[in-house]
C-alpha positions in Angstrom: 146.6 107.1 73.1 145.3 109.7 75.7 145.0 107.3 78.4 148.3 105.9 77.9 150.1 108.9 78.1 148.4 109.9 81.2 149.3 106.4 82.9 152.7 107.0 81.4 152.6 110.2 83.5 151.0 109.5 86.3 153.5 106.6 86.7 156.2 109.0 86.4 155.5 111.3 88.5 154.5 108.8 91.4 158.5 107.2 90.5 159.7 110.9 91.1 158.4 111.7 94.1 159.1 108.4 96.2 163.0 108.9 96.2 163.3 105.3 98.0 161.4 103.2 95.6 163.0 105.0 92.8 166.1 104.0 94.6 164.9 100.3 94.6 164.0 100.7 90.8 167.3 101.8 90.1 168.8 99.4 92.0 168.3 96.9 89.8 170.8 98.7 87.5 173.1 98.5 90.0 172.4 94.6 90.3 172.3 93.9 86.3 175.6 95.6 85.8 177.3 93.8 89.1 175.8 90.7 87.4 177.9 91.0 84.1 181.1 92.5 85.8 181.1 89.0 87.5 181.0 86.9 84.5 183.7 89.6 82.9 185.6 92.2 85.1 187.4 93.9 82.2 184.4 94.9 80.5 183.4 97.7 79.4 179.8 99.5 80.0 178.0 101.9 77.6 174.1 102.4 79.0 171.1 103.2 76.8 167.8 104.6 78.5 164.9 104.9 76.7 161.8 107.1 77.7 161.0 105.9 81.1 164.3 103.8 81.2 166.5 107.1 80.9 165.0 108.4 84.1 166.3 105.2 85.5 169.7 105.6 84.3 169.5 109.3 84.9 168.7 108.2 88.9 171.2 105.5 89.2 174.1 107.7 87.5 173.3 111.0 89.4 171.3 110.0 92.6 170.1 112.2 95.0 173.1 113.0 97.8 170.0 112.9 100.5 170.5 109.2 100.1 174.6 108.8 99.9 174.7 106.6 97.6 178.8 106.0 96.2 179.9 104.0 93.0 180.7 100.7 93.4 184.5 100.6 92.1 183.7 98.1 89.5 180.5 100.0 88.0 182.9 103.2 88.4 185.8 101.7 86.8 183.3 99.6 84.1 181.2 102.1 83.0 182.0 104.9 80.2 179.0 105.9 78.4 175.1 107.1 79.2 173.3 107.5 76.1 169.1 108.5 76.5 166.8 108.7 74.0 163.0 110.3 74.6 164.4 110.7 78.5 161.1 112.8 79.7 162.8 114.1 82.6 162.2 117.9 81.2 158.7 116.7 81.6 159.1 115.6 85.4 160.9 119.3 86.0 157.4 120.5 85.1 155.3 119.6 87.8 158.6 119.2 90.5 161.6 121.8 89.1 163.7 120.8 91.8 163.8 117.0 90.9 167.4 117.4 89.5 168.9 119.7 92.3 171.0 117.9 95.3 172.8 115.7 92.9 175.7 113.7 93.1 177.7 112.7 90.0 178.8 109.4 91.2 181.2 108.7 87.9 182.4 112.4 87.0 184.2 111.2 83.6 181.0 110.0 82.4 180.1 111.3 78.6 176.7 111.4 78.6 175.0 111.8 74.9 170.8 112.7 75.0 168.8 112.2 71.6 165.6 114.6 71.7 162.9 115.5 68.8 161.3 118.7 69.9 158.5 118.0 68.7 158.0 115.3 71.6 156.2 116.6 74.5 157.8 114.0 76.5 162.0 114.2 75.2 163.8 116.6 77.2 166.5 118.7 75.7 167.6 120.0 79.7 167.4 123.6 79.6 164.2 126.1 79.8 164.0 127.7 76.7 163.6 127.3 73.2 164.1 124.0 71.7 165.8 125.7 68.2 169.2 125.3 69.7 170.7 121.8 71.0 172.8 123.4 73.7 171.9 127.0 74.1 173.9 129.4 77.2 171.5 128.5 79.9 171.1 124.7 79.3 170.5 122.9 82.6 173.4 121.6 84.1 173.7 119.6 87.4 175.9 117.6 89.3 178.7 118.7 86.7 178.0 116.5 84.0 179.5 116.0 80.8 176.1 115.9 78.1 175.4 116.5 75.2 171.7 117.1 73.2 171.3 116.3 70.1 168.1 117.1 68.4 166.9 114.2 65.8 164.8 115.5 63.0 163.3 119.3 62.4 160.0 118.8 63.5 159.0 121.2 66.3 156.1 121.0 69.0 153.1 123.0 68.2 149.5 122.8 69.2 148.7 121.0 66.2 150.9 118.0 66.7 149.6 117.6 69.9 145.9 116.8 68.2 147.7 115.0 65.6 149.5 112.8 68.0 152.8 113.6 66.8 153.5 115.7 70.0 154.7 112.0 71.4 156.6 110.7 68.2 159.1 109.1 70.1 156.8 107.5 72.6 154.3 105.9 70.4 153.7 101.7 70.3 
């Protein structure tokens, strides 16, 4: 389990700091969503990120404005709802706290709903303090975003979980 959560992390933070290959990773968002517009413009879009996969989302939704990215007006007009789950992003603030600085909110009517268990070491709840509250005063807040975290279950991290393994509930196989 050690070893996998240190490739986990050592994967991550090599995706963070190369802002075009995250761009090409995320791109592929772009291209799945384009994909099923074709087949049905009308539809709507609700995205789901999970762990690694929220970071993803998180990157295609609010990219960096160093790299000018716009909405394409189908994905703009198709897409309503980001919902992340385990997103470790709190994690990648860690070891590079500007990461989420210089955004852009490409879709600025986007409700965006995250899903975090404290006890996690790798689910962000976005904001520097205490994880007792979901959305306490001086929750992180970028690109004027409309989100919302929700904590599941009361477990809470402590040194003990760690050794247990339940410091990555969310993240195990």
């Amino acid at each position: 389990m050690a070893n996998q959560a240190s490739n986990f992390v050592a994967q991550l933070l090599e995706y963070s700091q190369d802002e075009r290959h995250a761009a090409s990773v995320y791109g592929g968002l772009a291209t799945a969503i384009d994909s099923l517009l074709e087949k049905d413009p009308d539809r709507e879009v609700h995205i789901f990120g999970y762990s690694f996969g929220a970071v993803v989302a998180v990157d295609f939704l609010y990219p960096r404005a160093s790299l000018h990215d716009t909405a394409d007006r189908r994905i703009a007009r198709a897409v309503r709802t980001l919902s992340t789950v385990g997103c470790p992003l709190d994690l990648v603030r860690l070891y590079m706290p500007d990461y989420l600085n210089g955004r852009q909110n490409l879709l600025p009517e986007l409700v965006w709903r995250n899903v975090f268990i404290a006890a996690d070491v790798m689910s962000s709840n976005f904001h520097d303090s205490d994880d007792s509250e979901e959305e306490p005063p001086d929750g992180l807040r970028f690109a004027g975003e409309n989100r919302t975290s929700c904590r599941y279950t009361d477990h809470r991290l402590t040194v003990f979980n760690i050794f247990l393994r339940r410091g990555f509930i969310s993240h195990r196989n």
